[in-house]
N, C-alpha and C positions, 0 to 999 in steps of 0.2 A: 771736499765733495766726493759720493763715491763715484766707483766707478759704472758709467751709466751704459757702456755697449754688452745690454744683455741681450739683444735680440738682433740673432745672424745677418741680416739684411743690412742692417742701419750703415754697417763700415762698408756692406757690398755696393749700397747707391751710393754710398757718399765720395766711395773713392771712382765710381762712374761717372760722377756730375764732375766731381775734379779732374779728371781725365778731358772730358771733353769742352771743360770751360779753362783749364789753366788754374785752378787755384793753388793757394798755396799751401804747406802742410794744417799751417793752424788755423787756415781757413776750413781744410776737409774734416779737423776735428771740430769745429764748431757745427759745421753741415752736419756731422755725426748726430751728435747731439740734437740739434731739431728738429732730425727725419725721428730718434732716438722717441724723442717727449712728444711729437705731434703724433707718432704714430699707438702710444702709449695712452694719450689724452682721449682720441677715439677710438681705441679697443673701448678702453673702460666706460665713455660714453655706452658703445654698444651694449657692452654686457649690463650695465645700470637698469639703461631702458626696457632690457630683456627681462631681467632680473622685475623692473617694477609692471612688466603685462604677464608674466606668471603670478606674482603677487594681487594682481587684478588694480593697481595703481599706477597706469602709464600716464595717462596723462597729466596725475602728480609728479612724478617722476621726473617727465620731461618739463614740466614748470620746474621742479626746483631747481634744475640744471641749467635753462635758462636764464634765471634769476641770478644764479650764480654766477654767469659768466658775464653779465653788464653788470652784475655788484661789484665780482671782483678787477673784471677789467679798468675802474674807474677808481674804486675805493682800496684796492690790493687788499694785502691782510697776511696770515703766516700760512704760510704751504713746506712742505715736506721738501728735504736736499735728494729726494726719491724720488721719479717721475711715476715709478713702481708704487710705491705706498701710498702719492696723489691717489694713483688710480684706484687703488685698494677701498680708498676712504673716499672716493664718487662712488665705488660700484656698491658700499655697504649705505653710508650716509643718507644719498639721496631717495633708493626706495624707503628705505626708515622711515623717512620725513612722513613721505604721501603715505605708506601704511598707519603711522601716528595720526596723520592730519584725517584721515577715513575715520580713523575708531574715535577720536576726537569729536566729528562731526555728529554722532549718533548720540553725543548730550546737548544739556536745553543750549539754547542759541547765545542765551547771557552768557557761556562761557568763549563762546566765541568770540564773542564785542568783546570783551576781557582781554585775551590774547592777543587780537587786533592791533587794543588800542598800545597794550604791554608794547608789542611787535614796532609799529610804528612812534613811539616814546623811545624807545632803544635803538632802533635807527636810526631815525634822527638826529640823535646826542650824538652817539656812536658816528660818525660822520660827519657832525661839523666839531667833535674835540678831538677827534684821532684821523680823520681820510686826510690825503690817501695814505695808506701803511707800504711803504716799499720794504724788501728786501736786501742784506748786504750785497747779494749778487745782484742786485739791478738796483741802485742806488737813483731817486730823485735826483736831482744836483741842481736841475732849472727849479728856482722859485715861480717862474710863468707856469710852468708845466704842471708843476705842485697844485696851484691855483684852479688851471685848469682840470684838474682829475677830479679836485674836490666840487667845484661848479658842476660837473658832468655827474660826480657820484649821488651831487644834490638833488638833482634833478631827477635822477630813478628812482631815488627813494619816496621823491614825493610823487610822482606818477604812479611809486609802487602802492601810498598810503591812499591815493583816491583810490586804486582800483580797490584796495581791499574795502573801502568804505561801500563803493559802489555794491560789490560781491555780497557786503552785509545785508544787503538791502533787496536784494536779488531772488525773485521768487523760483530761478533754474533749481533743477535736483540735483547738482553738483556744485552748484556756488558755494556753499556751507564749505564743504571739503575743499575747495579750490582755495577758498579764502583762507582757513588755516594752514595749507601747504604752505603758499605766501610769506602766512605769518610766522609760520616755525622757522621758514627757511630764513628770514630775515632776520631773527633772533640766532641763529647758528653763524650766520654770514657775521653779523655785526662783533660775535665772541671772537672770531678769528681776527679781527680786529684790535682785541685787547693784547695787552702781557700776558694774560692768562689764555690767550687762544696759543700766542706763541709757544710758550712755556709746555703746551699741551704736544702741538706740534714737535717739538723737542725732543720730548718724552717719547714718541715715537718713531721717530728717527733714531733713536740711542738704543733701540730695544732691536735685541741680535736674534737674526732668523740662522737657522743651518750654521 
């Protein structure tokens, strides 16, 4: 794993909180690490969002981030040994999506049902042959637990396929776009799901900055 204290503060609270709670050394370097990713997870949230209301796609933006977080909270999938390149790949990924899903929406509507239905077939599958996807560093181990991420990850995915059904059907002036953020997002979710999301993940991790 690299090394993840790139940002001045993380060791400064963390050896503050250890100070004033008693922790032990390799408890203050795991404190590190959390203040490290959680503080990394919403920079990059912010800068996304920012990124998709200069783009003119916030509230794509903020769905697909959504989406993503009760996908991957339940279904897991391959993420970056990077908290840094996570964030890299929220703050490019997600306005992508809602810029695609806008220029998307501005053809006939049968392309949308298409993708929809694509979106929610890949889903689905995608989640009841592979959820949930752990990682080495946080291994499943409970079979209940297993069970339970997949029940949970089932159940978004089909609340996620009525809404997009609903959205088809929806005479709003942003349902169109709304509904393919959805759908692409779900189709990108489900890929990090496979060998081939991992594989990809990898590839990016392995590739040397500076």
């Amino acid at each position: 794993m690299e090394d993840l204290s790139y940002l001045f503060f993380s060791k400064r609270w963390a050896n503050y909180l250890t100070v004033k709670t008693g922790l032990s050394h390799e408890q203050e370097l795991v404190l590190t690490y959390v203040i490290e990713v959680l503080t990394l997870n919403l920079l990059s949230i912010a800068v996304a969002l920012i990124l998709g209301m200069l783009l003119g796609v916030l509230p794509g933006t903020a769905a697909g981030i959504a989406i993503a977080f009760l996908f991957r909270h339940s279904a897991g999938g391959a993420h970056s040994n990077s908290p840094w390149r996570c964030g890299i790949i929220t703050v490019t990924v997600y306005p992508a999506i809602a810029l695609l899903a806008m220029k998307l929406s501005m053809l006939d509507k049968s392309y949308a049902d298409v993708l929809t239905a694509l979106a929610i077939i890949v889903g689905l599958s995608a989640i009841i042959l592979l959820a949930p996807v752990d990682s080495p560093a946080a291994p499943i181990i409970s079979p209940a637990r297993r069970k339970r991420l997949k029940i949970s990850a089932l159940i978004i995915m089909l609340i996620l396929s009525m809404l997009l059904i609903v959205l088809s059907q929806n005479q709003w002036i942003y349902a169109r776009q709304l509904q393919l953020c959805i759908a692409v997002s779900v189709i990108w979710l489900s890929f990090m799901l496979t060998r081939q999301g991992h594989k990809m993940f990898s590839y990016v991790d392995n590739i040397k900055i500076g």
